[in-house]
C-alpha positions as CSV (number, residue, x, y, z in Angstrom):
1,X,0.0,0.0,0.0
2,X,1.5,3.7,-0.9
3,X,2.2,5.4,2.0
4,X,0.0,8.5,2.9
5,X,1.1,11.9,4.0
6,X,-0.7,15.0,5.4
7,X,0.5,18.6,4.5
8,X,-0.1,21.2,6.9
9,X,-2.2,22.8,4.2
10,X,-4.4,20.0,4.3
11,X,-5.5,20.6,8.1
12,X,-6.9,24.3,9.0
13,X,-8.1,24.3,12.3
14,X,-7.5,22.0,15.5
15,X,-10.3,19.8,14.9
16,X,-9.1,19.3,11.2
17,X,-5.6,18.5,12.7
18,X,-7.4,16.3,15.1
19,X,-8.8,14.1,12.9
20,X,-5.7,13.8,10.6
21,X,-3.9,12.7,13.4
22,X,-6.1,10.0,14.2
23,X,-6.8,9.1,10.5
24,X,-3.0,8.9,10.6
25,X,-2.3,7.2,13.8
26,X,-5.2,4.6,12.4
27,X,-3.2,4.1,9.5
28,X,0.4,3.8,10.6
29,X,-0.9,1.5,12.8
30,X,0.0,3.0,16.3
31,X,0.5,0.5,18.8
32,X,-2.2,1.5,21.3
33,X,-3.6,-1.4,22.7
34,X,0.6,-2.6,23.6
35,X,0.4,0.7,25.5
36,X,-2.3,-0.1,28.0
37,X,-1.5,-3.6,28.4
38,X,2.3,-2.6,29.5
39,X,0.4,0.2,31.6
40,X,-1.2,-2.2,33.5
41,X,1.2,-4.6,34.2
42,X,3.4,-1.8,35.8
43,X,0.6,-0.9,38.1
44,X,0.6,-4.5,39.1
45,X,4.0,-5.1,39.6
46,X,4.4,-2.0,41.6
47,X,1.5,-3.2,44.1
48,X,3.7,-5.8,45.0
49,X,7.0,-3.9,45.2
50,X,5.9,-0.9,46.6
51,X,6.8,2.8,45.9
52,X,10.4,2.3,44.9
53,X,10.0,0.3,41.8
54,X,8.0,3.0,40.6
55,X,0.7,14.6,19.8
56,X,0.9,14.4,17.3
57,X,0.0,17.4,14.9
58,X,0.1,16.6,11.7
59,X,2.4,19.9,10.1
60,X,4.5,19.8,6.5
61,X,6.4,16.1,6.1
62,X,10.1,16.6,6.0
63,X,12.7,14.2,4.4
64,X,15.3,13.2,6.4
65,X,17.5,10.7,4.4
66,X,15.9,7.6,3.1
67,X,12.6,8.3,5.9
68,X,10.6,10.9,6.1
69,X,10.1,12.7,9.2
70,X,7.7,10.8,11.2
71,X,9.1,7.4,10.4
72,X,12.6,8.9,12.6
73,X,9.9,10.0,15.2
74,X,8.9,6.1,15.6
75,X,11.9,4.8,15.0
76,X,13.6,6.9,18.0
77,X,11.0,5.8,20.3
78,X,12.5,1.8,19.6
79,X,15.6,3.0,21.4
80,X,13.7,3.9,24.9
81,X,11.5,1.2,24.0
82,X,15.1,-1.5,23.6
83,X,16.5,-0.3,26.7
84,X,13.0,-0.9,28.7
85,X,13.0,-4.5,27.8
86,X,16.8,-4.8,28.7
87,X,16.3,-3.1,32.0
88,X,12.8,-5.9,32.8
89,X,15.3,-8.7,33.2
90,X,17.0,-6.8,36.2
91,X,14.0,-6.4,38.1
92,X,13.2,-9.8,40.8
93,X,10.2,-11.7,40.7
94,X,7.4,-10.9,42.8
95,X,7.1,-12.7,46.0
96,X,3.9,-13.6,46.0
97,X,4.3,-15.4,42.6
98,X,7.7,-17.1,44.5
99,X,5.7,-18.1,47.4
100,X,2.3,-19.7,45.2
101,X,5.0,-21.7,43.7
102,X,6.6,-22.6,46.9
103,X,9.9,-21.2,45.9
104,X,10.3,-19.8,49.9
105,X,13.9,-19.1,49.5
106,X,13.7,-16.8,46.5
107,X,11.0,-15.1,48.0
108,X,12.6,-14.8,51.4
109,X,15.9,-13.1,49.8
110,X,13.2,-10.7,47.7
111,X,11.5,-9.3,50.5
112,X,14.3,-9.2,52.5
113,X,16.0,-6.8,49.9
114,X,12.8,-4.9,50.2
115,X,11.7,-4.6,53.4
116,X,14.6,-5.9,55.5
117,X,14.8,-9.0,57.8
118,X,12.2,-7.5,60.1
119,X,9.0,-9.4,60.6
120,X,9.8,-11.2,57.4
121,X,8.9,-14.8,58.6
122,X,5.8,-13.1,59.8
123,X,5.3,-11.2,56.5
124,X,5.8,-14.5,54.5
125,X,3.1,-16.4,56.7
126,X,0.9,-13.3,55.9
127,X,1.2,-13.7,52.4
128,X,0.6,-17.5,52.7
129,X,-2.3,-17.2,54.3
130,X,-4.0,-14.5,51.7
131,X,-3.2,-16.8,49.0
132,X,-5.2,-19.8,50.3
133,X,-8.6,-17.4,50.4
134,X,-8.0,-16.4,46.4
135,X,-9.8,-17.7,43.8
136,X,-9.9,-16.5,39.7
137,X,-10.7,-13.4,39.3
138,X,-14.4,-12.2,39.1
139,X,-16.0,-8.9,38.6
140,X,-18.7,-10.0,41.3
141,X,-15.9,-9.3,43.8
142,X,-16.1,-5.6,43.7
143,X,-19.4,-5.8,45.4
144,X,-19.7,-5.6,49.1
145,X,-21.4,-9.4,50.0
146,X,-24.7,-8.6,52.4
147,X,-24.2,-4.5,52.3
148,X,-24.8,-4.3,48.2
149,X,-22.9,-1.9,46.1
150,X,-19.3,-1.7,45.5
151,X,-16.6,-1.6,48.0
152,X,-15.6,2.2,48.6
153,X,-12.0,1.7,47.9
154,X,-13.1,0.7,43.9
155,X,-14.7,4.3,43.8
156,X,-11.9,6.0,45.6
157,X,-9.0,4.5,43.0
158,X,-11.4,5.0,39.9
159,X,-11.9,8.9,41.4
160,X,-8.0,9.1,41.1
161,X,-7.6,8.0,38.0
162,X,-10.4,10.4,36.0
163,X,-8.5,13.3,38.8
164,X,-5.2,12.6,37.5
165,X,-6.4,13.6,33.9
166,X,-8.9,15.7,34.4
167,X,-6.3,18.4,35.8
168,X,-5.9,18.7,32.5
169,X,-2.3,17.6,32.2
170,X,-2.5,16.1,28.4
171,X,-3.6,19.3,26.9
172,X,0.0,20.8,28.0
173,X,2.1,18.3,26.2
174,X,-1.1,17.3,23.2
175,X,-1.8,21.1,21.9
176,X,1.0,23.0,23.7
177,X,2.0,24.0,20.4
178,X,-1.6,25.2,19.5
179,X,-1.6,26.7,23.2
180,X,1.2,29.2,22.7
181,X,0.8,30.1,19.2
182,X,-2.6,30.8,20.4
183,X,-1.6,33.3,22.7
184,X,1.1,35.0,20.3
185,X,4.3,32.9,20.6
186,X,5.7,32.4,17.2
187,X,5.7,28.8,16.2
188,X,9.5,28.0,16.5
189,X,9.8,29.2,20.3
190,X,6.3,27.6,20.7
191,X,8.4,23.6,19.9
192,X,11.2,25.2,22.5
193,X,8.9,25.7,25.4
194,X,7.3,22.0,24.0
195,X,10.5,20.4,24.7
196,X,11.8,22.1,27.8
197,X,7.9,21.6,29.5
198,X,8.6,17.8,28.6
199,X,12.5,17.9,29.8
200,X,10.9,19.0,33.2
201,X,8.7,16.5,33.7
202,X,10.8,13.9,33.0
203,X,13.1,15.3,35.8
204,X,10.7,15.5,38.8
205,X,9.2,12.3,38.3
206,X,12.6,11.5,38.9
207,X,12.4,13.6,42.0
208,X,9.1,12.0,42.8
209,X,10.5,8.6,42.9
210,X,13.0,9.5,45.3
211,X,10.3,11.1,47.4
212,X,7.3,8.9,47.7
213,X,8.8,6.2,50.8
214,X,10.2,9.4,52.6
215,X,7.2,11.5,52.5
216,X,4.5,9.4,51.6
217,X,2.0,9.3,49.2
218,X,-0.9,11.1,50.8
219,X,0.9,13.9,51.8
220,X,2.8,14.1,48.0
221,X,-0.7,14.3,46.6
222,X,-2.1,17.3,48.7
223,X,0.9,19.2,47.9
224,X,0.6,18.9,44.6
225,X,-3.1,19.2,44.0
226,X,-2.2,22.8,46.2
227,X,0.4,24.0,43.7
228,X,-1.6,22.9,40.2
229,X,-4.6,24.5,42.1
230,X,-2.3,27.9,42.2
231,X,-0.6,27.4,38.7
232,X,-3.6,26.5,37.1
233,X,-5.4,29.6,38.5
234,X,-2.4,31.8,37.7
235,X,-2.9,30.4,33.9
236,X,-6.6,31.0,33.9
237,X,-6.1,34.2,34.9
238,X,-3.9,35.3,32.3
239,X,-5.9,33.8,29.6
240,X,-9.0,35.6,30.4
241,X,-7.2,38.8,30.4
242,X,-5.7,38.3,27.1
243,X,-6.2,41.2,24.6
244,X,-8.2,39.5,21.6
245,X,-6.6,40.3,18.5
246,X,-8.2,39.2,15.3
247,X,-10.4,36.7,17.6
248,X,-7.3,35.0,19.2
249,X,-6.3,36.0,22.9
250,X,-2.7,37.8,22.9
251,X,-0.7,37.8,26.5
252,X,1.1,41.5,26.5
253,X,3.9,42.8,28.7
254,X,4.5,40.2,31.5
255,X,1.6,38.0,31.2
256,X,3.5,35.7,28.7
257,X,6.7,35.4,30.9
258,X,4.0,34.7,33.9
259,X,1.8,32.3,32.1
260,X,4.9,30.2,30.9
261,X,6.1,30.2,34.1
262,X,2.9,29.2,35.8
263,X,2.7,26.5,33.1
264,X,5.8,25.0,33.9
265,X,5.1,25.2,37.7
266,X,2.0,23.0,36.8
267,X,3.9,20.4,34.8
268,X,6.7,20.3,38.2
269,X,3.6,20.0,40.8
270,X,2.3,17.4,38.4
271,X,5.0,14.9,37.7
272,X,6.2,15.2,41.2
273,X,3.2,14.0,42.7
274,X,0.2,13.2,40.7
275,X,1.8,11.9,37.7
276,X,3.8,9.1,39.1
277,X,2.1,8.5,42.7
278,X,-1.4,7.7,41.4
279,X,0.5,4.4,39.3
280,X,1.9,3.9,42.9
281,X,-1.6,4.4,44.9
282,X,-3.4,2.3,42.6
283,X,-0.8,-0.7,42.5
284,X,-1.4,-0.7,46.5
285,X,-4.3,0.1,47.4
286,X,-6.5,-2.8,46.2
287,X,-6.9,-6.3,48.2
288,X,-5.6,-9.1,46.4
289,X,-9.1,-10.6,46.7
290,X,-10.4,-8.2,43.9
291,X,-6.8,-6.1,42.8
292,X,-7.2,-7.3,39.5
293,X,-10.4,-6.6,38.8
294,X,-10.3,-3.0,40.0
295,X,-7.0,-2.1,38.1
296,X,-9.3,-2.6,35.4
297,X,-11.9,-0.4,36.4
298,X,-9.0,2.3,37.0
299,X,-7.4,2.1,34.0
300,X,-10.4,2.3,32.1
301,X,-11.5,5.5,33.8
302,X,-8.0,7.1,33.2
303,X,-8.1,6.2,29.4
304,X,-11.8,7.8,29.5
305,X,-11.1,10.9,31.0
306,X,-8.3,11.4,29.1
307,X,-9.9,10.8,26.0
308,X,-12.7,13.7,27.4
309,X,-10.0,16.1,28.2
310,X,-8.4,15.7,24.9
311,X,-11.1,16.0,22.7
312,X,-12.5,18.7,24.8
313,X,-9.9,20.9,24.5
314,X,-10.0,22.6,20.9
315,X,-13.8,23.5,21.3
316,X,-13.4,25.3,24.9
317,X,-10.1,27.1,23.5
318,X,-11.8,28.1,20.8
319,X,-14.9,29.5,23.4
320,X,-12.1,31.1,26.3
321,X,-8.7,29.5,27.0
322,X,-9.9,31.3,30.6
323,X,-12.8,29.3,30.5
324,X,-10.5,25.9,29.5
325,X,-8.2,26.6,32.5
326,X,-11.0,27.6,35.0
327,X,-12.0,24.1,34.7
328,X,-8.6,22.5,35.2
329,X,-8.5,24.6,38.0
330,X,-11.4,23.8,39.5
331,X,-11.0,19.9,39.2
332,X,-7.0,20.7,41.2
333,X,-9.0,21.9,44.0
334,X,-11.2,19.1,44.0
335,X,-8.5,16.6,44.2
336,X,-6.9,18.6,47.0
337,X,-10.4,18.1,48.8
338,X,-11.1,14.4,47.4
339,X,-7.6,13.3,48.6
340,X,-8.1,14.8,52.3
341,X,-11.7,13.1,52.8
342,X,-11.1,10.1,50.9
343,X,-7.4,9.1,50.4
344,X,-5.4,7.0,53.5
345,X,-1.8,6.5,53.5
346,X,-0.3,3.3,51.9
347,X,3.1,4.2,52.8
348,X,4.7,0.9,54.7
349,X,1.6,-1.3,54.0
350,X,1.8,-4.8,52.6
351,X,-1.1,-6.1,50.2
352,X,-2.2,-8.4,53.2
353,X,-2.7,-4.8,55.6
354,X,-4.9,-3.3,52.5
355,X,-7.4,-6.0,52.9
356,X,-8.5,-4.3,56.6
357,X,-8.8,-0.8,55.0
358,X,-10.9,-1.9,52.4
359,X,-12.9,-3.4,55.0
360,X,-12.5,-7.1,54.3
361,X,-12.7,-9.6,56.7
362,X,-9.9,-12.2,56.9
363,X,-10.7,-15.9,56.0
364,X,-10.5,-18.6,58.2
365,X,-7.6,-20.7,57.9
C-alpha cells in the first residue's frame, strides 16, 4: 500500500488537525492497545513492590534521508523502548508469585531486599495465608457481600484515576503547540517551550520517585493538588485577560513570561506527585481478593477521562482559554479536597494490611 502523508495545508483548524492525526495514527498502525497492556502490568508489579519500583499534529512532512520525518519520530522511540525491555530482566520476581509456587527461599531473599529482615517470617506467613482465600478473578468481587454496592475503595482508585487527567495535564504536552501560538508565541519558540515543558517533567518524576517512601503518598498528593490549584489559577487568569486580537487571545507585557512560568510550575507539581504517585496508589491500594479486577476499572476511567480532556480541548479554547483553564483549576482543587476526605496512606503497607482498610474480613484458615 502507498504510504499517505498530510500537509499542513491539508488541516486548517485543530479539529481538522485532530482528525488527521487520528486518520494517521489509524493508519500507521500506532501501537495503542501494547500501550495499556504494558500500563497495567506496571501498576501491578508496583503493588507488590511498593513505591520504589516505581501529539501528534500533523504539520509539512520533512525528508530526512531515506525516511521521512515521522518514520525517525517512531523509530527513535525503539531505542527507549530497547533499553526498557533490557532493564525488565534486572527487576526480581514478585514474591507472591515465588511463594504460590513454593519457591520460599527466593522469596525470602526478595523481601528481604525490600523490606529488611524485620517481621519477614511473619510477613511471609501473611502472604501465605492471603493466598489460600484467592480464587480467579471475578468482577462480582467488587461488590460488598450482604451491604450491596461496590466496595468504597473501587470508587476512591477510579476517582484518582479520572483526577489525574482531568487536571488537564495532556492538553500541556497534546496542543502546547496550538496553546502558545494561540496566545502570540511564534511557532518556532512555541516547539522550545514544548520540549523544555517535557524535559521538566521527565526530571521531577525522577524527584518523585525519590520522594514517595520518605514523605509518603498522601501527603505528596495534597501538595501537589495545592500547587496545580495555584498554577492553574495563575494560567486561567492570564488567559481571560488576554487582549483578543483578530479573535485570538494575545498575553502582553508580562503575562506571557507569567503564564509560561505558571505552566511550567504546573507540569513540576504534576509529575512530582500526581503523575507518578497515582501508578503507585493504585498498584497498592486494592486487596488481592479483587486487585485485578479494580485495576481494570482504573485504567479504564484514566483512558476515559483522558480521552474527554483531549477531545474537549479545541472547542473550549476556541470558546475562552480562561474558560479551558477555570476548569482545570477547578478539578485541582477538588483533588486537593477528594484526597483529604477520601485518600489514606499506603506508605509501609503490605497487600495483606490493605485488605483491613478496604474493609475485608480475613478468611478462616
Amino acid at each position: 500500500m502507498p504510504q499517505r502523508t498530510i500537509d499542513a495545508s491539508e488541516a486548517g483548524t485543530d479539529a481538522d488537525n485532530l482528525a488527521a492525526a487520528t486518520r494517521l495514527a489509524t493508519e500507521k498502525g500506532i501501537p495503542g492497545p501494547g500501550l495499556g497492556a504494558t500500563a497495567e502490568h506496571v501498576r501491578t508489579f508496583l503493588a507488590e513492590h511498593g513505591g520504589k519500583a516505581a501529539a501528534y499534529q500533523p504539520h509539512a512532512v520533512l525528508q530526512l534521508g531515506p525516511l521521512e520525518a515521522w518514520q525517525w519520530m517512531f523509530l527513535a522511540m525503539a531505542v527507549p523502548a530497547l533499553v526498557y525491555g533490557l532493564l525488565t530482566f534486572t527487576i526480581p520476581e514478585s514474591p507472591r508469585f515465588l511463594i504460590s509456587q513454593h519457591r520460599i527461599p527466593e522469596a525470602r531473599k526478595v523481601l528481604e531486599k525490600l523490606l529488611g529482615e524485620k517481621n519477614l517470617e511473619v510477613t511471609i506467613d501473611r502472604i501465605r495465608h492471603s493466598l489460600k482465600s484467592e480464587t480467579k478473578p471475578k468482577w462480582s468481587d467488587l461488590r460488598r457481600p450482604g451491604k450491596g454496592g461496590v466496595y468504597p475503595v473501587v470508587w476512591i482508585g477510579l476517582a484518582l484515576s479520572v483526577f489525574q487527567q482531568a487536571v488537564g495535564i495532556n492538553v500541556i504536552f497534546y496542543y502546547s503547540n496550538i496553546l502558545w501560538q494561540a496566545v502570540g508565541f511564534k511557532e518556532s519558540q512555541s516547539f522550545q517551550i514544548s520540549v523544555f515543558t517535557s524535559i521538566v517533567n521527565v526530571l521531577v518524576t525522577i524527584v518523585a520517585i525519590s520522594l514517595v517512601d520518605r514523605i509518603g503518598r498522601r501527603p505528596l498528593l495534597l501538595i501537589g493538588s495545592s500547587g496545580m490549584f495555584v498554577s492553574l489559577g495563575t494560567m486561567a487568569v492570564c488567559f481571560a485577560l488576554a487582549k483578543v486580537v483578530d479573535d485570538k487571545p494575545v498575553l502582553e507585557g508580562a503575562t506571557g513570561p507569567i503564564a509560561l512560568v505558571a505552566a511550567n510550575l504546573f507540569v513540576i507539581f504534576f509529575g512530582v506527585s500526581w503523575g507518578p504517585v497515582v501508578w503507585v496508589l493504585l498498584g497498592e491500594m486494592f486487596p488481592n481478593r479483587f486487585r485485578a479486577a479494580a485495576l481494570s476499572v482504573a485504567a479504564a476511567g484514566q483512558w476515559a477521562a483522558n480521552w474527554a480532556i483531549t477531545v474537549s480541548f479545541p472547542p473550549l479554547k476556541d470558546i475562552s482559554l480562561g474558560l479551558a483553564y477555570g476548569i482545570y483549576t477547578a478539578f485541582a482543587f477538588a483533588s486537593f479536597w477528594f484526597v483529604y476526605k477520601f485518600v489514606y496512606e499506603t506508605k509501609g503497607k503490605t497487600l495483606e494490611e490493605m485488605d483491613e482498610l478496604a474493609g475485608l474480613a480475613p478468611v478462616d484458615e
